[in-house]
C-alpha positions, 0 to 999 in steps of 0.5 A, a space after each residue: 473577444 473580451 479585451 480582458 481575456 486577451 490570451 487564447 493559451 494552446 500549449 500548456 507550457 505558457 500556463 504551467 510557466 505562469 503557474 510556477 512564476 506565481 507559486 515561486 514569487 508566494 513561496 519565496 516573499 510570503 513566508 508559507 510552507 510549500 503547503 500553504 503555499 500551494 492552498 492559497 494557489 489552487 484559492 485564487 484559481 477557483 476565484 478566478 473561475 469563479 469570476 469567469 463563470 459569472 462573466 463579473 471582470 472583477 478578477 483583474 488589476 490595473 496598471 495604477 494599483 500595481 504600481 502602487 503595491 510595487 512602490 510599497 503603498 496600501 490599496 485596499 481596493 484590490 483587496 476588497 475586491 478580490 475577498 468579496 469574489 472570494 466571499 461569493 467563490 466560497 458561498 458557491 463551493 460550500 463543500 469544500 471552503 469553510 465561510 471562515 476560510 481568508 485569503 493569506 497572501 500579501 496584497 503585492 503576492 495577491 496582486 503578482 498573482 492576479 496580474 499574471 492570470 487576468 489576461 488568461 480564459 481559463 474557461 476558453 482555453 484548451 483543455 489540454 492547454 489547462 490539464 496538462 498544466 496543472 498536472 505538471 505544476 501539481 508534480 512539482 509541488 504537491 509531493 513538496 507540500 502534502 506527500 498523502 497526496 499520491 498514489 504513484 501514477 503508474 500503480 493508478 493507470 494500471 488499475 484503471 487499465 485492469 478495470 477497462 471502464 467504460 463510458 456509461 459506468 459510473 466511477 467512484 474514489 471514497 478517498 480520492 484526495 487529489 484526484 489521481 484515480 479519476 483523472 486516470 480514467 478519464 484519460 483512459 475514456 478519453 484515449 479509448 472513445 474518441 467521441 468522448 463528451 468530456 464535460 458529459 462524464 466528467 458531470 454525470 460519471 466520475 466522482 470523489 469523496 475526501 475527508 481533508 478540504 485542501 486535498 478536494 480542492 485540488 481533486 475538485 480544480 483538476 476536473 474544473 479544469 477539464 470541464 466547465 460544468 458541474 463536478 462531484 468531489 465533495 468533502 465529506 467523511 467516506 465512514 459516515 451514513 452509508 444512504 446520506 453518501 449516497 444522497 449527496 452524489 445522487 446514486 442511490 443504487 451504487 456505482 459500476 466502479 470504485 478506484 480507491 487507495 484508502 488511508 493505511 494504519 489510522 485508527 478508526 475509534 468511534 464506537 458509534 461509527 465502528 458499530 455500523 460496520 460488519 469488520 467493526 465488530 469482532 468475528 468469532 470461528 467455528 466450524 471452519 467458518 467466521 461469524 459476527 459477534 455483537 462485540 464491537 471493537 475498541 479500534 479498527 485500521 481505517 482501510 479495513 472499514 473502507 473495505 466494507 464501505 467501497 464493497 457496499 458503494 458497488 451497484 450488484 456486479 459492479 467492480 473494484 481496485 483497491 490498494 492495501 497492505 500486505 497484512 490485509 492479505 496474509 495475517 492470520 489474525 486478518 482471516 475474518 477480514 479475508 473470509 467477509 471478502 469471499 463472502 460478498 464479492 468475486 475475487 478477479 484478481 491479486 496482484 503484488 507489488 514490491 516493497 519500494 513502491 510507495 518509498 518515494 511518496 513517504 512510506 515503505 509499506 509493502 502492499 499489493 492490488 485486490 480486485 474485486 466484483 461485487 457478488 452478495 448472493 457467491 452462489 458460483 464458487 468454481 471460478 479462476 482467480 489472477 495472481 500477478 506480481 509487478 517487479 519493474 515499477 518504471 522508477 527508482 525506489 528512492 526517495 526521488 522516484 528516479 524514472 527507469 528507462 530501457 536500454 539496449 545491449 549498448 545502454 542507449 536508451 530505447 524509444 517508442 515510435 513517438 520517440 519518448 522513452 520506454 519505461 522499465 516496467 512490466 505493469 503492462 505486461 501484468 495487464 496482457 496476461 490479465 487481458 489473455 486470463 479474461 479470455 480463458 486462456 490458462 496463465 503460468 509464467 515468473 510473474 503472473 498465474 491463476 488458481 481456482 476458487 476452491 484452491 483459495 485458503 486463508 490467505 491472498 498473497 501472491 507468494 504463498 500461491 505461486 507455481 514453485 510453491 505449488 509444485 513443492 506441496 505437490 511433490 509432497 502429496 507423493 512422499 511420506 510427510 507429517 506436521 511438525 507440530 505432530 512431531 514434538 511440542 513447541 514451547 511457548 511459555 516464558 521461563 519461570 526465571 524470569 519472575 526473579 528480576 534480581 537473578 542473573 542469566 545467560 540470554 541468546 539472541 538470534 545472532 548468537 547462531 552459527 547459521 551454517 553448523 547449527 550451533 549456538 556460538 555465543 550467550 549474553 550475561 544479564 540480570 533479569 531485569 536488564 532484559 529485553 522484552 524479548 527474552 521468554 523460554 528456558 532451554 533444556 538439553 537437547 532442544 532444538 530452536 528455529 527462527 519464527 521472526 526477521 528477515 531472515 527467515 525462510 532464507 540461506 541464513 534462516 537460525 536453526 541450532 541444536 541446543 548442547 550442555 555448555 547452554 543448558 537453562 539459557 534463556 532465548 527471545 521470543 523470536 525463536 521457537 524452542 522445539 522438545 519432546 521428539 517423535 523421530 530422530 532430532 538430529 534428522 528433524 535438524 537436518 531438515 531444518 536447514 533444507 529447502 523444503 523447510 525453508 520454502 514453507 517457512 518463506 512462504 509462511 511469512 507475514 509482515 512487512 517491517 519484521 517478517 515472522 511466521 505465526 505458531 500455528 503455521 509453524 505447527 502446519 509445516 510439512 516434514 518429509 519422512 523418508 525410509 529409515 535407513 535413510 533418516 538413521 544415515 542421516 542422524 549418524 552423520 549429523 550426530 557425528 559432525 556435532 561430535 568433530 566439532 566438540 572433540 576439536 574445541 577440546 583439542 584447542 582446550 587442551 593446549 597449554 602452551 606458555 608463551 615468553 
């Protein structure tokens, strides 16, 4: 055995100490960010592979030029040597170190670092000793350092669980950054084929493409460390020439698998690069059917054009998980979006999941999983379609992302047959149900259900599907029901007294309702110009407004208030809808805007994250129940009669004249 490499490392505890010894001694004595101390970290270690590889021994330090770097003196000679590997690492790795990229450290942080690895093989050590390690060191950091780094563990691994791939497919992640959905499956390829060759896959079978060049060297250095051979992370931008990507990573004809969480909410705004897009140009709707225009868009979200461009990586047949925000799924303004999906490819399934998934690494965006096969002819339309809804993420939605443990009726933590701990989650279970829907059997339960094809509207969001829901419109398909935009004209045209910016009004926000008494109990003097942007229609007499926007809506404490003298020609905001002109009773019509019918619709209905809201022409389409007459006018006469209780008792309080000494 080489004398150098005199440590042969068989847990990966002794690495992952060394790891963070040298990390800690960087961070506390170079001044780096947690970032930049982590870049120079994941440097030396493709140095020092580098310097295996090529069998040089120049990655190493001697006890004389230690000595000197630890009594304050300059040695130029481990500097020189080490950026002249450094020099021939990068001439190596072209795709991922620029040929101006420099060594940051201070010759003593440079020669701690090297001191503590040079009697250590990477390359000879086990694989699981390395793995382990750097995946336990890169927890510890990289969420410090650069939180865009992760996608929670448990959202990747269930996504590779419901893709099931297997060892002759090719997988890809066009936004890979550190490597967290390639490193899923290849565990799972490893946990589920024994006779796995490692490095074989790792070579020939999983690849990576990222546009920022520190996040591809860890993706790159975490499969370096499972395998001593070739690897395919490349940095390179995933919206550029479709053949160009496909020549670089040599798979001209696609991939079996693409694992992806794109970058959400960045815009893509080069008119060359949008042009190339189908979803980079406007789409227009006739005929209950969208179409391309020749109109290219001024910008479009980044994951909206990765749609496209992970549907165009898939070989014919191939499948894909994908992580997106909810609007993505339920805007009406994203229904082109929706229809490009429908058209090229096979949904299998959609899963939800909740708001505080991704709170813990940085951002509160809700979001759900699609998964999808790749099928440009959709010549079979009359297929079933999975709908999961994961509730119990395993951790906490805090910033920490505490870890959540089963407990038994005593709260003693409940262990699995290896004695580790049971997490609190139920993304398994959503893969059972996957796993039973696969094989033909019928799925109805709280969290996980199918629908046919053809049942498949504009939407894809869990919510507007589910079994309730369902129910509900089923039991109105036997009553008599008509639209509410065919029962009174819904006004959406600002107030003319609004022009005046000197006039003053009387301004209702939703707050100023009583949500259980369906009255407005409060207005707000303003000028016009003191206004919020807000504030739009005039209310007239007898109208009646209702909540389209905020958390709210759809729930117990939805705003719906009937609009009495004291507030004639108030102006209200936007987040309500006036209602005028009624076909049938408005006291009826009021009544039913507080039952759960009409909630259900309207929570249903909702789109949004940050402030939920219902779109007018949703509004438009909720469903009214119309019972007999009789019914709607005993209704009326007790709704009517309770506006008029509350009226009479505010003029027997008005009437009082009292002086009090």
């Amino acid at each position: 055995m080489n004398s150098l490499f005199d440590i042969q490392l068989s847990k990966e505890d002794n690495l992952l100490k060394r790891f963070e010894e040298i990390h800690d001694y960087i961070y506390a004595n170079d001044g780096l960010s947690p970032q930049q101390t982590l870049e120079e970290f994941v440097k030396i270690l493709f140095i020092k592979i580098f310097d295996e590889n090529e069998n040089s021994n120049k990655f190493t330090i001697s006890a004389e030029e230690w000595n000197l770097l630890k009594s304050g003196k300059i040695n130029q000679s481990l500097t020189e040597r080490i950026s002249n590997l450094f020099e021939l690492t990068k001439q190596a790795y072209t795709d991922i170190f620029d040929s101006d990229d420099r060594i940051k450290l201070t010759p003593i942080a440079l020669g701690f670092t090297v001191n503590k690895l040079q009697s250590i093989s990477l390359l000879n050590s086990s694989q699981d000793a390395k793995g382990l390690a750097f995946q336990k060191f890169l927890s510890h950091h990289e969420k410090d350092g650069r939180g865009q780094f992760f996608t929670p563990e448990p959202v990747i691994d269930f996504c590779v669980e419901m893709m099931q791939p297997k060892p002759d497919e090719t997988i890809i992640d066009p936004a890979c950054g550190s490597g967290g959905f390639l490193m899923s499956a290849l565990k799972h390829l490893q946990k589920n084929n024994f006779e796995l060759n490692t490095s074989k896959s790792v070579s020939n079978y999983l690849f990576g493409l990222d546009i920022n060049k520190s996040i591809a060297r860890i993706a790159k250095m975490k499969l370096l460390l499972e395998s001593n051979g070739k690897t395919n992370v490349i940095c390179t931008n995933s919206l550029e020439d479709l053949d160009s990507i496909k020549l670089s990573v040599s798979q001209k004809e696609g991939f079996d698998i693409v694992l992806t969480n794109p970058p959400f909410g960045a815009k893509i705004t080069n008119t060359s690069t949008l042009s190339k897009f189908d979803l980079g140009h406007k789409w227009s709707n006739y005929d209950k059917e969208y179409h391309k225009t020749k109109v290219v868009y001024p910008n479009q979200n980044a994951e909206i054009l990765f749609i496209e461009r992970c549907i165009q990586l898939l070989k014919e047949g191939g499948r894909m998980a994908i992580v997106l925000p909810n609007g993505n799924f339920e805007n009406p303004s994203l229904e082109y979006l929706r229809y490009y999906i429908k058209l090229k490819t096979k949904i299998l399934a959609i899963v939800n999941l909740p708001q505080e998934t991704f709170i813990p690494f940085g951002t509160g965006v809700k979001t759900s999983l699609l998964f999808l096969e790749k099928d440009t002819p959709n010549v079979n339309k009359q297929y079933p379609i999975f709908f999961g809804r994961v509730t119990k993420l395993g951790y906490q939605g805090n910033k920490n992302g505490t870890p959540l443990y089963q407990k038994d009726k005593y709260g003693q933590t409940i262990k699995d047959s290896a004695g580790q701990p049971l997490l609190e989650e139920d993304f398994s279970a959503i893969v059972e149900e996957y796993k039973k829907f696969q094989n033909g059997n019928v799925i109805e339960s709280d969290n996980a259900f199918s629908i046919n094809y053809n049942e498949l509207n504009g939407r894809f969001d869990f919510d507007f599907y589910s079994p309730e829901n369902r129910k509900m419109f089923s039991n109105l398909d036997n009553v008599k029901t008509i639209r509410l935009g065919d029962i009174c004209d819904i006004v959406k045209i600002k107030s003319k007294k609004l022009k005046d910016l000197n006039s003053t009004v009387e301004y209702v926000e939703l707050s100023d309702i009583n949500t259980h008494s369906y009255e407005i109990i409060n207005s707000n003097t303003y000028q016009v110009h003191e206004l919020p942007s807000r504030a739009s229609y005039e209310l007239q007499e007898g109208d009646i407004i209702t909540a389209i926007a905020g958390n709210s809506i759809g729930t117990r404490k939805h705003a719906t208030a009937l609009v009495t003298k004291d507030f004639e020609g108030n102006i209200c905001t936007n987040g309500f809808r006036v209602l005028r002109n009624f076909k049938i009773d408005s006291y009826y019509l009021l009544y039913f805007l507080k039952s759960e019918v009409f909630l259900k619709q309207m929570f249903m209905y909702r789109t949004g994250a940050a402030i939920p809201n219902v779109s007018d022409n949703d509004l438009s389409n909720i469903i009214i129940q119309l019972p007999n007459d009789s019914f709607i006018d005993e209704i009326s006469k007790k709704m009517k009669k309770a506006f008029d209780l509350r009226q009479e008792s505010r003029n027997q309080i008005e009437s009082i004249h009292l002086e009090l000494v």
